[in-house]
C-alpha positions as CSV (number, residue, x, y, z in Angstrom):
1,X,0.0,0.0,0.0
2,X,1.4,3.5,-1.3
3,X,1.0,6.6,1.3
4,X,-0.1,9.8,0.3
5,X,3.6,11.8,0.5
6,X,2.6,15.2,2.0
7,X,4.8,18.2,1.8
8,X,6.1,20.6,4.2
9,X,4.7,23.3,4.4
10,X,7.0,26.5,5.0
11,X,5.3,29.1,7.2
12,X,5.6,32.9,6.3
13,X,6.0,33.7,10.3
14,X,6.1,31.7,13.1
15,X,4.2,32.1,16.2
16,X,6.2,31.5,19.1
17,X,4.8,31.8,23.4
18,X,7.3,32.1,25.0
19,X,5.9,30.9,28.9
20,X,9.1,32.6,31.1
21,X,8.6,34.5,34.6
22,X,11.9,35.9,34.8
23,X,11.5,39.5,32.8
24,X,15.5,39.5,31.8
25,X,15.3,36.1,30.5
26,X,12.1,37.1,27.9
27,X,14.3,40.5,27.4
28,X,17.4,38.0,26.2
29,X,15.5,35.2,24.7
30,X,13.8,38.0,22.5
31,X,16.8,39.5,21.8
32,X,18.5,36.9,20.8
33,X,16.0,35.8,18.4
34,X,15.3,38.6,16.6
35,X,18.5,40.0,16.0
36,X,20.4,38.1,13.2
37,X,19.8,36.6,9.8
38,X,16.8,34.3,9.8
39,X,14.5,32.6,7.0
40,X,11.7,33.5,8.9
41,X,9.7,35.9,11.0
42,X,9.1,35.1,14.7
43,X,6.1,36.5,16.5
44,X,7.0,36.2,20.3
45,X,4.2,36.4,22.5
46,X,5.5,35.8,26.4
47,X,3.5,34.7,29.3
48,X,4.9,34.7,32.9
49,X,2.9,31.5,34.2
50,X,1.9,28.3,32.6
51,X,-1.9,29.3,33.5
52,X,-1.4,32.6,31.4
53,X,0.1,30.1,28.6
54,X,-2.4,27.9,28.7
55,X,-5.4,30.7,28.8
56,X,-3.3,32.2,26.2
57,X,-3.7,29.0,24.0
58,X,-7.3,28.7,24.4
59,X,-8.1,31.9,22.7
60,X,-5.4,32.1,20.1
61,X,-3.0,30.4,18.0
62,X,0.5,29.2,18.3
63,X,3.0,27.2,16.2
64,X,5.3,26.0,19.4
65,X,5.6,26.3,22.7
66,X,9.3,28.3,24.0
67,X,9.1,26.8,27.9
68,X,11.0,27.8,30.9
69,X,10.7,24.4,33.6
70,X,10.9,27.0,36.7
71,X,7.9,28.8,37.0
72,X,5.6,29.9,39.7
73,X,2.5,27.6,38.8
74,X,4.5,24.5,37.6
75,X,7.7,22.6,38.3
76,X,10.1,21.0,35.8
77,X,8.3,18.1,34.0
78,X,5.0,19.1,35.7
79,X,4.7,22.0,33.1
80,X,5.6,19.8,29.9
81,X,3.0,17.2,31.0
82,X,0.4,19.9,31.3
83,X,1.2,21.6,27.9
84,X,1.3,18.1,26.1
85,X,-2.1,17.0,28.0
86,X,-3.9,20.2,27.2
87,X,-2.0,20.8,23.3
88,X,-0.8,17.4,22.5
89,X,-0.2,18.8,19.3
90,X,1.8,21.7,19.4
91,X,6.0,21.8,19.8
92,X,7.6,22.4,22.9
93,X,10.8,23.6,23.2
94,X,12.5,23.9,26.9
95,X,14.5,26.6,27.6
96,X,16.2,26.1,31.0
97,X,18.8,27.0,33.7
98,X,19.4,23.3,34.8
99,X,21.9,21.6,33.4
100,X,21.4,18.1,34.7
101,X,21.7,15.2,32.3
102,X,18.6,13.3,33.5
103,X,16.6,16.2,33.9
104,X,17.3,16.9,29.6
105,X,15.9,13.1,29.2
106,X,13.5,12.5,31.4
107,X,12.0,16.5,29.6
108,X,12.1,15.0,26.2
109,X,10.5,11.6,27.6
110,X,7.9,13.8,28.4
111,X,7.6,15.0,24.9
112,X,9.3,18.2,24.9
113,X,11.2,17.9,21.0
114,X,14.2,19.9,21.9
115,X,16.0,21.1,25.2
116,X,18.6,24.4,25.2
117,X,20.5,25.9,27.9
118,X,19.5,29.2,29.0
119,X,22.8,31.5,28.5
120,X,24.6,29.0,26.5
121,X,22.9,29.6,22.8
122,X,22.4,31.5,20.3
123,X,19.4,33.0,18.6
124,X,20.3,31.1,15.6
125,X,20.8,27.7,18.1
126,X,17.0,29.3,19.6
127,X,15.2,29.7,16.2
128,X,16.8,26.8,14.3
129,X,15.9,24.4,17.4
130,X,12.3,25.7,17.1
131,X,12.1,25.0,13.2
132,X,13.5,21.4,13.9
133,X,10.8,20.4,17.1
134,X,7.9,21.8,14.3
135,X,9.4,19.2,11.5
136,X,9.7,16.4,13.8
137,X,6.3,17.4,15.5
138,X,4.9,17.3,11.7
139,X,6.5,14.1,11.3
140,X,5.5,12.4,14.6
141,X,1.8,13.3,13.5
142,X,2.4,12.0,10.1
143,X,3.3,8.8,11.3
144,X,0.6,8.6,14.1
145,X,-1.6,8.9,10.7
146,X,0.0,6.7,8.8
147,X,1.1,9.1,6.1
148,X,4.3,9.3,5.0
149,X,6.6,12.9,4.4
């Protein structure tokens, strides 16, 4: 049996909420990720809690998820599992402080696509790490469907 192949398609801009409580860390992330050469546009909307994110998501649209694991409402894997629960199909990329091994794998276990050290990448490592978790995501759906890329 022959799948449909279905093609990638390239968005114009890229909708990115960006769930941080710490002001100086959505000052840098922003920063970071609008400043330089990129094939696309990035639309940063931030939230300081998970509860704003979420709320935020139930009214409007987003292409991936930009997520801090410390914040005020949610702890570490507690926040993915909530996002994926809620949005199981949107991206999630972590953005954190912690730099323990298991904490990096047990996050992606929980279905977070990709994992970056706060302070230790670039807005090219930020954007092109947000690009790759919405491919795979597409890719993980298309194989949930039985389709093939």
């Amino acid at each position: 049996m022959q799948l449909a192949k279905k093609q990638w398609v390239e968005p114009e801009e890229i909708s990115v909420l960006l769930i941080e409580d710490s002001p100086t860390d959505v000052a840098a992330i922003t920063k970071a990720m609008v400043y330089g050469e990129s094939l696309y546009d990035f639309k940063i909307t931030p939230k300081d809690s998970l509860s704003e994110g979420l709320h935020f998501l139930d009214t409007s649209r987003a292409d991936v998820i930009l997520l801090d694991l410390g914040l005020p409402d949610a702890r570490e894997l507690t926040a993915i599992d909530e996002v994926h629960r809620k949005f199981p199909e949107l991206p999630i990329v972590v953005i954190s402080g912690c730099s323990d091994r298991k904490m990096v794998h047990d996050a992606l276990h929980h279905g977070a696509q990709e994992f970056l050290m706060k302070g230790e990448c670039s807005g090219a490592v930020i954007r092109q790490s947000i690009y790759q978790a919405m491919v795979r995501k597409q890719i993980e759906r298309a194989y949930r469907q039985g389709d093939r890329l």
